[in-house]
C-alpha positions in Angstrom: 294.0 -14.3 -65.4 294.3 -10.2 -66.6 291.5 -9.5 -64.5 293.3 -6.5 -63.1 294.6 -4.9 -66.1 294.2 -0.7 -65.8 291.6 0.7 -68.5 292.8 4.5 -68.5 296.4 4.5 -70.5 299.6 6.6 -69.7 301.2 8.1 -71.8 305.1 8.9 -71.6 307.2 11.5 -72.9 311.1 10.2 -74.5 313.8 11.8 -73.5 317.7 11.6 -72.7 316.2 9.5 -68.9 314.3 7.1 -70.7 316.1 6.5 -74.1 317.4 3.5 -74.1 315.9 -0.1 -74.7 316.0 -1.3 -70.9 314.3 1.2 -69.9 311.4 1.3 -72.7 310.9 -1.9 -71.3 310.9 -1.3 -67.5 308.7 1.6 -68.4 306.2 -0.4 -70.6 306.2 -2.9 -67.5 305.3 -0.8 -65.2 302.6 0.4 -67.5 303.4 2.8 -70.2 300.6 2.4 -73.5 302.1 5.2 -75.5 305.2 7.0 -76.0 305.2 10.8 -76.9 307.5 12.2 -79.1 307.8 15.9 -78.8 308.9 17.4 -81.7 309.6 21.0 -79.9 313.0 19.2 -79.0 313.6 16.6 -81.8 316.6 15.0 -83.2 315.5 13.3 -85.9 318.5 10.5 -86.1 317.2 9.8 -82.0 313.3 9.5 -83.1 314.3 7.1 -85.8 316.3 5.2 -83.4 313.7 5.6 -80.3 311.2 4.2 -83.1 312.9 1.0 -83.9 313.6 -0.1 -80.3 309.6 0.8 -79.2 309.3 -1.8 -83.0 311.3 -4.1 -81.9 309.9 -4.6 -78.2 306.7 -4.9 -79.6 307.6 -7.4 -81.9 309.6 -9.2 -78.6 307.3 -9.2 -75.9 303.7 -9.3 -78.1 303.1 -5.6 -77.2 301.1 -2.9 -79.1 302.5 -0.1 -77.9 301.7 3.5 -79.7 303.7 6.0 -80.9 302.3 9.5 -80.3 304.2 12.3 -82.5 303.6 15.5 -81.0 304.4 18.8 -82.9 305.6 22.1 -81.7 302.6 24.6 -83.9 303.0 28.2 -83.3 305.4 28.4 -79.9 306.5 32.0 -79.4 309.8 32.2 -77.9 312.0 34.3 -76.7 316.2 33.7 -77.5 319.2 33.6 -75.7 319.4 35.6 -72.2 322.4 36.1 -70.1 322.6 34.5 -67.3 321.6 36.2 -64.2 319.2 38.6 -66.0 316.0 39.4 -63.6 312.9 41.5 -64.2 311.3 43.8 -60.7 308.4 45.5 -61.0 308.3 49.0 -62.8 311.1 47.9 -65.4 311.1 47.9 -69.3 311.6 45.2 -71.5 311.9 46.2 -75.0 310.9 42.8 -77.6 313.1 42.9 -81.2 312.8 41.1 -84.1 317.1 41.1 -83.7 318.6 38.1 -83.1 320.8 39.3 -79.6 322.1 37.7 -77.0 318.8 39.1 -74.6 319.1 40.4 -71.0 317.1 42.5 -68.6 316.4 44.9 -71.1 316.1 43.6 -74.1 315.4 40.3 -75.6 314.6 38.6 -78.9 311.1 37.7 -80.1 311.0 34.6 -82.0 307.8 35.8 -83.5 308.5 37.9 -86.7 304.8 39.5 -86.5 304.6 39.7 -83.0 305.0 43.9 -83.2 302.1 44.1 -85.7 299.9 41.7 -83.6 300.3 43.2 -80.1 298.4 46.6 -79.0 299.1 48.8 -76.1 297.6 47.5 -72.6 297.3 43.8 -73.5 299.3 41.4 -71.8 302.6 39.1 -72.4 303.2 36.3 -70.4 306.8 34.5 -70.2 307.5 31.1 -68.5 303.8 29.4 -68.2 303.2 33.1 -66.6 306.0 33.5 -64.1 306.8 36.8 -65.6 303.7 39.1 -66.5 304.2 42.4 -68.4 302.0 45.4 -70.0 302.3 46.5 -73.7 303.1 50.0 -73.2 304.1 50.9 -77.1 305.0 48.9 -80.5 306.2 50.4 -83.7 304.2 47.9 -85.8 307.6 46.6 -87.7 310.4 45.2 -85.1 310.1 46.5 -81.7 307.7 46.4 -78.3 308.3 47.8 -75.3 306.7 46.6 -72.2 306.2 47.2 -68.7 306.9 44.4 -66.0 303.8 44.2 -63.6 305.5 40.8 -62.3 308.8 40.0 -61.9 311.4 37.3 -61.6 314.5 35.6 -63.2 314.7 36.2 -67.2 316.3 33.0 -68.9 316.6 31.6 -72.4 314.4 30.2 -74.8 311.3 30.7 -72.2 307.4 30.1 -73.8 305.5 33.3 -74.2 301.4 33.3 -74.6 299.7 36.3 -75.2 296.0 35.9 -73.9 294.3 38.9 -74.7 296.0 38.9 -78.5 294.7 37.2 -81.9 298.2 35.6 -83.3 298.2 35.9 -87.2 300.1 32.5 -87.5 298.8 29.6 -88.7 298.2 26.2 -86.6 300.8 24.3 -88.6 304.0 26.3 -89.4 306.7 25.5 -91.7 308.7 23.3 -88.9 305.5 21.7 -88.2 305.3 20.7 -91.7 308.3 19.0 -91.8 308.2 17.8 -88.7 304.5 15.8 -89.9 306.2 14.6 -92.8 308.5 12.8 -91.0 306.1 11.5 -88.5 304.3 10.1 -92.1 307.2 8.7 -93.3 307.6 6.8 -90.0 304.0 6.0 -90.2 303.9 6.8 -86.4 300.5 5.7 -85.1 299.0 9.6 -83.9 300.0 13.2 -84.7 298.7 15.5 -82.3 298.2 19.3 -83.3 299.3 22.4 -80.9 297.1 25.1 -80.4 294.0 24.2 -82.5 291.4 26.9 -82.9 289.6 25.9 -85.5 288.1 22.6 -87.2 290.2 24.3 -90.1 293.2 23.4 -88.9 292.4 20.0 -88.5 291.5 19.8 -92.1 295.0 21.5 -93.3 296.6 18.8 -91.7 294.3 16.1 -92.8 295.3 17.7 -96.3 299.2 17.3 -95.7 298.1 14.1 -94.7 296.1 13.1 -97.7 298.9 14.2 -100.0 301.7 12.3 -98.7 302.9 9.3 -100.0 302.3 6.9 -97.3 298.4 7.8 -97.2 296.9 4.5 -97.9 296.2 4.3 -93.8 294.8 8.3 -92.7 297.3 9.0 -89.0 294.7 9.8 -87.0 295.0 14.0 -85.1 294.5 14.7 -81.9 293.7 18.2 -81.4 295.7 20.2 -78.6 293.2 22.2 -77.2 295.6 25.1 -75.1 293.8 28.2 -76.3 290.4 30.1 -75.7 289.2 29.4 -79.3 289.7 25.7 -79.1 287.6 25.6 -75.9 284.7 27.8 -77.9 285.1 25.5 -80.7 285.3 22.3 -79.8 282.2 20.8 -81.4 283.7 21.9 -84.7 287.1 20.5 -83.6 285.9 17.4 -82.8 283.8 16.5 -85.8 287.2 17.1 -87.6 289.7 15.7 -85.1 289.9 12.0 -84.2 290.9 12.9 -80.5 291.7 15.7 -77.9 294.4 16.6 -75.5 294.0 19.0 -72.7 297.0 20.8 -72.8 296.9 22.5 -69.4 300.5 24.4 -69.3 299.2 26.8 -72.3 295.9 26.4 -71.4 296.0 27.9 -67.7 298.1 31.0 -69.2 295.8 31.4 -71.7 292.7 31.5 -69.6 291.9 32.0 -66.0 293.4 29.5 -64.0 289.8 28.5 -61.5 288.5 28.0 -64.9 290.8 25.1 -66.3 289.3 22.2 -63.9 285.6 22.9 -65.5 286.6 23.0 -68.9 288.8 19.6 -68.6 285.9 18.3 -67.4 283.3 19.7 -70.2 286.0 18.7 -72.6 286.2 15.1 -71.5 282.7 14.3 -71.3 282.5 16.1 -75.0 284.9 13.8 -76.7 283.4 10.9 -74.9 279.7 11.6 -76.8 281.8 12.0 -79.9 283.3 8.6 -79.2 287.0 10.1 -79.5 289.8 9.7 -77.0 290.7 12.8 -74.5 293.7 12.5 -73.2 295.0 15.0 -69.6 298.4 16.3 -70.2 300.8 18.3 -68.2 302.3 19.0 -64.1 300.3 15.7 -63.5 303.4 14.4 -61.5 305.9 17.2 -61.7 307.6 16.9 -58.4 308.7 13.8 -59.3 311.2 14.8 -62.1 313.4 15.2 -58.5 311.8 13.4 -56.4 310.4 9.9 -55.3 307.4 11.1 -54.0 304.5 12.6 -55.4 302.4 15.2 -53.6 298.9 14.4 -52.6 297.6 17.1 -54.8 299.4 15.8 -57.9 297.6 12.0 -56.5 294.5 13.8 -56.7 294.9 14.8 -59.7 295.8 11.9 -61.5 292.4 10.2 -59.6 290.6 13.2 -60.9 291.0 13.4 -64.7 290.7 9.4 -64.1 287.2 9.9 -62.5 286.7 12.4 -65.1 286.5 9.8 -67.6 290.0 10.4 -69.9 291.0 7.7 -72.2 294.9 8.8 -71.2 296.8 10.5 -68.7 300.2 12.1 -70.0 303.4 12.3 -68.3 305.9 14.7 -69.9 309.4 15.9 -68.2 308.8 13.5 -65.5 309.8 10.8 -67.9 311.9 12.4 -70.5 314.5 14.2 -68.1 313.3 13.2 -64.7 315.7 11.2 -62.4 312.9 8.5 -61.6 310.9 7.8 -65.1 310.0 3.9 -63.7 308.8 5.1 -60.4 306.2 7.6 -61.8 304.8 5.4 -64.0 304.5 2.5 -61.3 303.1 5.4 -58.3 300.3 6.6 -61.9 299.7 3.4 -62.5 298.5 2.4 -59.2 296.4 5.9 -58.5 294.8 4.4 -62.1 293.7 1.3 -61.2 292.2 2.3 -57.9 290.4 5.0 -58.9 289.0 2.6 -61.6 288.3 0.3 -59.3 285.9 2.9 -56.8 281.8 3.1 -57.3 282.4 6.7 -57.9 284.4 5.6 -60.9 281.6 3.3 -62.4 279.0 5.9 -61.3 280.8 8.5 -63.4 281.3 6.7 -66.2 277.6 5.5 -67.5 276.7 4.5 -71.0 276.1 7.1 -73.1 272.9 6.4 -74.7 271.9 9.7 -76.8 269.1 9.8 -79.5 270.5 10.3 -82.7 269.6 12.2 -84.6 270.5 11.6 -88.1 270.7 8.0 -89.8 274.5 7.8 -91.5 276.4 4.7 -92.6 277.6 4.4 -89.5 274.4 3.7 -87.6 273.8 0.4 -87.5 277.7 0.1 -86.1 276.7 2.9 -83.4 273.8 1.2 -82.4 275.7 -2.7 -82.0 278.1 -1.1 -80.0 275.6 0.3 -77.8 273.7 -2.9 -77.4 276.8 -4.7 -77.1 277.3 -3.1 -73.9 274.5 -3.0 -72.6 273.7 -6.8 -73.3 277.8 -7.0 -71.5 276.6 -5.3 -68.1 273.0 -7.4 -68.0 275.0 -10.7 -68.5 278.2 -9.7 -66.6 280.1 -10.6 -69.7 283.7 -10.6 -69.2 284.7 -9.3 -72.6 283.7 -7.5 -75.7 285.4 -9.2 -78.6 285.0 -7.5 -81.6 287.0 -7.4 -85.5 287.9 -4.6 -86.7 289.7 -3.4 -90.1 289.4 0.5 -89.6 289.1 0.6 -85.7 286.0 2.3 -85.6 283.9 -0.1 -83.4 287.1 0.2 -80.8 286.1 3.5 -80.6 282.4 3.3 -79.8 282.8 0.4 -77.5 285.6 1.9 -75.4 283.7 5.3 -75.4 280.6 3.8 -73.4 283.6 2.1 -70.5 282.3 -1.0 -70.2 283.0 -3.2 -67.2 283.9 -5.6 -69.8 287.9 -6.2 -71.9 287.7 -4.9 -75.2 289.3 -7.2 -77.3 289.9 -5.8 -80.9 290.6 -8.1 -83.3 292.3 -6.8 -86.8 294.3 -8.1 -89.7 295.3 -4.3 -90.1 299.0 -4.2 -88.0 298.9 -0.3 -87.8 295.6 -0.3 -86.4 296.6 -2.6 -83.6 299.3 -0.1 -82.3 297.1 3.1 -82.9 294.0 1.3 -80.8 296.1 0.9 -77.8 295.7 4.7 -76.7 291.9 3.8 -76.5 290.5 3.4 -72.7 290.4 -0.1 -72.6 291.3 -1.5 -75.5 293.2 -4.3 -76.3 294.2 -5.2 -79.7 295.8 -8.3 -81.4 296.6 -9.6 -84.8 294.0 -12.2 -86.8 293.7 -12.5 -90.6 290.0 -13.0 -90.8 290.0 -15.5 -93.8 287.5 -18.0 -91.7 283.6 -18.4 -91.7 281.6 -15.9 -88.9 281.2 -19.5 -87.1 284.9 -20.5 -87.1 286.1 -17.0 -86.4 284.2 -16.7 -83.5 285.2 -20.2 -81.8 288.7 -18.5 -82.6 288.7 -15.5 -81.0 287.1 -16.4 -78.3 289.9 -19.2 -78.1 292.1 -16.7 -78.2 290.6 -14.6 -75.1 291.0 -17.6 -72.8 294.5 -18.5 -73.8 295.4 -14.3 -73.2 293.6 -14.7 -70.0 290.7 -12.4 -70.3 288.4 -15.1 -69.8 287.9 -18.5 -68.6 285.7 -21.5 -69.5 281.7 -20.3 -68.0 282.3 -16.9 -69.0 279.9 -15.0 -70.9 281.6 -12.8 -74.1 279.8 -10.5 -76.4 281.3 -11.0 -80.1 280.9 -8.4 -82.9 280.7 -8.7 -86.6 280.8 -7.6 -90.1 278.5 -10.4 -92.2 279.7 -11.2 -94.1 283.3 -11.4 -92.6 285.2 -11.4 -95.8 284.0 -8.7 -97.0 285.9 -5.9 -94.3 281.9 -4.4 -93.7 280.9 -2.5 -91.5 279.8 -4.1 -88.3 276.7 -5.0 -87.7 276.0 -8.6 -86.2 276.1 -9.5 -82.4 276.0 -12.3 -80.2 275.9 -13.7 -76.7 278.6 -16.5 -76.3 279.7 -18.7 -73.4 283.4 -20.0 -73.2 
């Protein structure tokens, strides 16, 4: 029986440690439900490649595993630096629009506009905020100078965030824009957006989206919230985006760091009452990019965003360059499961039952879903088994975590790999062409022989009526294996 099976999903990060077949495998194994593909350092003859092995195992071993592209959006940079070069307190750095070889100094600015956007006394932060300087003078065309309030070693090609600054660039730049029309040529199952500050630029990329060739099935967006704005405007994100990511290396630069555990937390539980997926990215498990062992804060911190409710918890240079990929995901996987399995958890994870306030076309879905589990926890159904063309009911059901498997049933193959970033979803392939009757005894058939449930079991089963006709959903019933 897959009585055991973790709800929250982990996501991993490709790279040169994890790149080959063997190891997708041992990684999927030990629990990977997504790989994330992160276009800041993308070779696009290695994502095609890396794409047709993650194919291939799924078509091998029955998996559904996703495929998250990831793009870079506005990154400021700075370029090359000698090696050695080191900032103390007191010294000037002077920022150019020239392409040199930097040092303690000087260094180049990948940002062209970054002189006319910056104004005396705000700050510059390098390397997630290692370094901090002042603005002390810009000419407006090429050059800043600044002060270094705190110092340490200067080294190449080093993130810089500029919190007190508005940033002229848009959310998708011109590398981004390739970079999602290769993701759409790929048909990769999610494209996530960095630095989103504005339900508009969601919508520019659901435009790039709309216009390229392979738009008969929409790649859902998950918005990288990382700056102030997307915080202040995450109602208006989320209305647009189909899920979130709390970005927390740009984030904590960007805004105080005793304020980043709150807003994970508000943002969580506001993509859960928008039945979209929030996934916790970044230093969950960073010590174990060198070593075997996690620190008890970074175990904590895995429990906590699971507690918190996230659909997904996201590794990053612990599996693309660490030296133990396979051990990380193992020691996540198990923090996963026990947190899961605590009263806490189920304490902090209650049905959302909301009044609505608006009758749309999708309000009879909303309202099955509900009742579906609620009907689950008063029977101590095993599963909810539900079909699904578009996905949507995945998302309601798995919004409310039910104690319940959700078991999505679709004839739609791209929506079986893009569900599977879901909390607790688990999808598989049926072609629907039965009666409601026969596809019922079916999938619940199929259920036992997976080994989510067992003859005596009580299963909730959801459906459009009438089922040939790819409706929306809106028929229940109790069943018993």
């Amino acid at each position: 029986m897959i009585r055991d099976l973790k709800k929250t999903k982990i996501i991993a990060t490709l790279g040169p440690a994890c790149s080959t077949k063997e190891k997708m495998v041992e990684l999927i194994k030990a629990g990977v439900d997504v790989f994330r593909i992160n276009f800041s350092h993308a070779d696009y003859d290695l994502v095609r490649r890396n794409v047709e092995i993650i194919r291939e195992i799924n078509e091998e071993y029955g998996t559904a595993v996703s495929i998250l592209g990831d793009l870079q959006g506005p990154k400021l940079r700075i370029g090359i630096v000698k090696e050695g070069s080191y900032l103390n307190p007191g010294d000037i750095l002077t920022f150019t629009n020239e392409e040199v070889e930097g040092d303690s100094t000087r260094v180049f600015m990948t940002y062209k506009k970054f002189p006319q956007d910056v104004k005396v006394g705000e700050t510059i932060l390098i390397d997630d905020g290692k370094l901090m300087l002042k603005v002390l003078e810009t000419n407006g065309v090429d050059t800043v100078k600044a002060e270094t309030i705190q110092g340490g070693p200067l080294s190449s090609k080093k993130g810089v965030n500029l919190p007190n600054t508005y940033i002229s660039l848009p959310a998708l730049t011109e590398k981004d824009i390739r970079d999602a029309n290769f993701i759409l040529d790929l048909q990769l199952d999610w494209i996530a957006l960095s630095f989103v500050r504005h339900a508009q630029d969601i919508k520019d990329l659901k435009e790039l989206i709309k216009n390229h060739p392979t738009n008969n099935f929409r790649t859902p967006i998950i918005a990288k919230i990382e700056k102030p704005e997307g915080v202040e405007n995450i109602d208006e994100i989320l209305q647009e985006a189909d899920g979130i990511m709390v970005a927390r290396g740009d984030l904590g630069v960007e805004v105080p760091m005793e304020d980043v555990p709150v807003i994970q937390k508000t943002l969580v539980k506001k993509a859960r009452a928008y039945a979209k997926p929030a996934i916790i990215a970044t230093q969950m498990m960073e010590t174990m990019i060198n070593s075997l062992t996690p620190t008890r804060a970074e175990v904590n911190d895995v429990a906590n965003s699971v507690l918190d409710g996230a659909d997904a918890v996201m590794l990053s240079g612990e599996t693309s360059v660490g030296k133990y990929p396979v051990d990380v995901v193992k020691n996540m996987s198990r923090i996963v499961r026990h947190a899961e399995n605590t009263h806490y958890y189920k304490r902090r994870n209650e049905i959302i039952d909301k009044e609505v306030s608006c009758i749309d076309e999708r309000f009879i879905t909303k309202k099955i879903c509900l009742s579906a589990v609620k009907i689950a926890k008063s029977a101590s159904a095993k599963a909810i088994i539900t079909l699904t063309y578009s996905g949507y009911t995945a998302f309601q059901i798995s919004s409310h975590r039910p104690d319940a498997h959700i078991l999505v049933f679709s004839s739609n193959p791209r929506v079986l790999t893009m569900l599977n970033l879901l909390w607790g979803v688990r999808a598989y392939y049926y072609d629907m062409q039965k009666t409601t009757d026969e596809t019922i005894i079916q999938v619940n058939m199929l259920a036992t022989n997976y080994g989510f449930v067992r003859q005596g079991d009580f299963v909730v089963n959801l459906n459009a009526m009438p089922v040939h006709d790819g409706g929306k959903t809106n028929t229940l019933r109790l069943s018993n294996i």
